[in-house]
N, C-alpha and C positions, 0 to 999 in steps of 0.2 A: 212804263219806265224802261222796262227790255228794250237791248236795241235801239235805243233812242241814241239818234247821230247830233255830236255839239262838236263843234266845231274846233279845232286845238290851238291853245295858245302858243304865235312865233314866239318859237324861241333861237337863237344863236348855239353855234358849236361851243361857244365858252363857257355858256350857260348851262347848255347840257351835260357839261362835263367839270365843272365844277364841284360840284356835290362828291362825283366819285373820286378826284382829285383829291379833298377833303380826306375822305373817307382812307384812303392807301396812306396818308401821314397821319391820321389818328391812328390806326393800326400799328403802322410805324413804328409811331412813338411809344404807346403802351407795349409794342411788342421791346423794344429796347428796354425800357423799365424794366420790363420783369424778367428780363437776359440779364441783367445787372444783379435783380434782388437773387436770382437761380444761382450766378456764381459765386454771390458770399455764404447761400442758405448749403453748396457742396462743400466751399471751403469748411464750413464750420460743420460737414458733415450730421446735417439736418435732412437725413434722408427724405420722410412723412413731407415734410414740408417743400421738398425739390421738387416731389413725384405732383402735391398739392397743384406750384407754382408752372408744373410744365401741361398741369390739366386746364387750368386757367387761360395759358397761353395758348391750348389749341380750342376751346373754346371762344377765343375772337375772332379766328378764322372761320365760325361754322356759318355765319350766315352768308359770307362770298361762297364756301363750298356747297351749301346748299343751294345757291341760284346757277352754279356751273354744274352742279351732279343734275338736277332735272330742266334747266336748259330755261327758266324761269329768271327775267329780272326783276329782281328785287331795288325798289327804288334805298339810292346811297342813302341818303337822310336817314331813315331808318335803320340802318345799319350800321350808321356811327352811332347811334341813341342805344344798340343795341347792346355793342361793342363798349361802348364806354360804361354801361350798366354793370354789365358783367365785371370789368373790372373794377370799379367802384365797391361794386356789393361782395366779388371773392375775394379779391387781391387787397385792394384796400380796406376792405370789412373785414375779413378772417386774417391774411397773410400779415396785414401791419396792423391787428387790432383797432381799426376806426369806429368797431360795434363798444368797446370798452372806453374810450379817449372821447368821444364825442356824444353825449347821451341824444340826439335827433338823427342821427345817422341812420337807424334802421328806420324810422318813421320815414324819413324822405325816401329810402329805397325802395320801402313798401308803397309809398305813394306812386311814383316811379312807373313800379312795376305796374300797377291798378294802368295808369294811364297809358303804357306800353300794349299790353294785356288786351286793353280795352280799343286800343288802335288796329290789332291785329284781328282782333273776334270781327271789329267793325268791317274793316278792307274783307277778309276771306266773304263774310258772306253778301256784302254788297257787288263784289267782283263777279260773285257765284251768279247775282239777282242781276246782274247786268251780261254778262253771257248768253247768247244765242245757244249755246251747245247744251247748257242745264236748262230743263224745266222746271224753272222756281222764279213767282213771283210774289215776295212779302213789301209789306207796306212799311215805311218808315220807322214806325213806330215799334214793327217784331224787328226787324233790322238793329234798332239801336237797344233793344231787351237782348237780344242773342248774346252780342257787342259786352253790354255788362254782366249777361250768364257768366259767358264765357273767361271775363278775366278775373270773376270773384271764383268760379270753380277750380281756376288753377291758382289761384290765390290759398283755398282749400287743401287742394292736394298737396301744395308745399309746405304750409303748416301740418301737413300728418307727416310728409317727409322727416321735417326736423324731428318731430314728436318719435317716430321711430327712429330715426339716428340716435338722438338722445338716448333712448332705452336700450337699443341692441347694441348701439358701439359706443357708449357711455360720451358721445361729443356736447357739447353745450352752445347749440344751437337757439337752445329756448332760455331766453336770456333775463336773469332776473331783474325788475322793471318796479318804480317805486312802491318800494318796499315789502314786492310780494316776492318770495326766493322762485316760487315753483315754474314760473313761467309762462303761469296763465293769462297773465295781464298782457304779458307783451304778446303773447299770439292774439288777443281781444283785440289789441291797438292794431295789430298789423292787419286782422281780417277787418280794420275798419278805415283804416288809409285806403287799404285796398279798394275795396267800396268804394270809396270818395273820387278815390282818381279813376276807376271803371264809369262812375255815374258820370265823372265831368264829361269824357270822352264820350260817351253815349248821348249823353247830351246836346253836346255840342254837333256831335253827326247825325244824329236825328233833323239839329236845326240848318244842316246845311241841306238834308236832301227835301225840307219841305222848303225852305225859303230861296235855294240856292244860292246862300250867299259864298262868297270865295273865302277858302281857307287852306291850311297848308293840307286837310285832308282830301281836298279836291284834288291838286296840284299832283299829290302820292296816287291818285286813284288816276287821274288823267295819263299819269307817266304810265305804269302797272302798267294799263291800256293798251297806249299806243306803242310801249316797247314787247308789249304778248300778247301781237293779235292772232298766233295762232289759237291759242285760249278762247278766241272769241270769235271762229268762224261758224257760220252753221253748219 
């Protein structure tokens, strides 16, 4: 599977650029939003919650500054799904209480997350398996095990996250969930959406590198590709 040359789909300048188009007004937009929630959360001299709201804010920026700090494109798709997660899950989860007002809210994030998680485990190390420059070759099947290691382990470490927030900085991150106050339940559900949207993705990338059938994880890995071929010189 190394090295193996397929051939890239025409695509047009509009098409190419679209995506990132996309991506600079979703940005945009939620950057504006929360320029808005910042000036009334100063007015009303909500300090905690300004300093909260402008960590959030530079937070949707890290994944354009991370593909211009190491000179890596990052395909746009993913970057909006990125971007819009984060605000979802800080801004509208913590800053406007969406985790209190909507009781599935953190289940779909944790969902969310599992399938983001599980996209990213998948790309690093199929990109890696497909690389001239690394010697590694795994078969499908450790490919898409990695894929779900990978987004249930960081699924893990962020449940210990809150579990220490909670205890050292007294926050209430671990949220109480029918009818149990302590919090345990809702961490049980979250490492298990997790799981569910790690397995789908794993899944589903498993079936595309033995059937090859077309998917948008193709499309993400073709771009990767042929926009970082220094990545993939011998």
């Amino acid at each position: 599977m190394k090295g193996s040359e397929r051939p890239s789909p025409s695509t047009g300048r509009g098409a190419i650029d679209l995506p990132a188009r996309v991506h600079r007004w979703v940005v945009a937009v939620l950057q504006l939003v929360m320029a808005v929630e910042l000036v009334l959360v100063l007015r009303d001299r909500q300090w905690i919650t300004a300093v909260l709201v402008l960590s959030i804010m530079a937070l949707t920026l890290v994944p354009a500054a991370i593909g211009r700090r190491f000179r890596v494109y990052v395909p746009s798709e993913f970057q909006v799904l990125a971007v819009v997660f984060v605000f979802a899950a800080l801004f509208l989860g913590e800053i406007r209480s969406y985790y209190e007002r909507i009781w599935w809210w953190d289940i779909a994030l944790h969902a969310s997350s599992g399938l983001l998680l599980g996209i990213v485990g998948f790309l690093l190390v199929y990109v890696l398996n497909e690389s001239r420059r690394v010697d590694l070759h795994l078969r499908p099947r450790f490919v898409a095990l990695f894929a779900f290691l990978f987004a249930v382990s960081a699924g893990v470490l962020w449940e210990i996250f809150e579990f220490a927030m909670d205890r050292i900085a007294g926050t209430g991150m671990q949220k109480p969930m029918l009818g149990d106050p302590s919090g345990l339940t809702d961490t049980m559900w979250d490492l298990i959406v997790d799981s569910l949207g790690a397995l789908s993705v794993s899944v589903f990338g498993w079936w595309y590198m033995v059937r090859r059938e077309h998917s948008f994880i193709e499309a993400w890995i073709r771009k990767f590709i042929e926009r970082n071929p220094r990545l993939f010189r011998s």
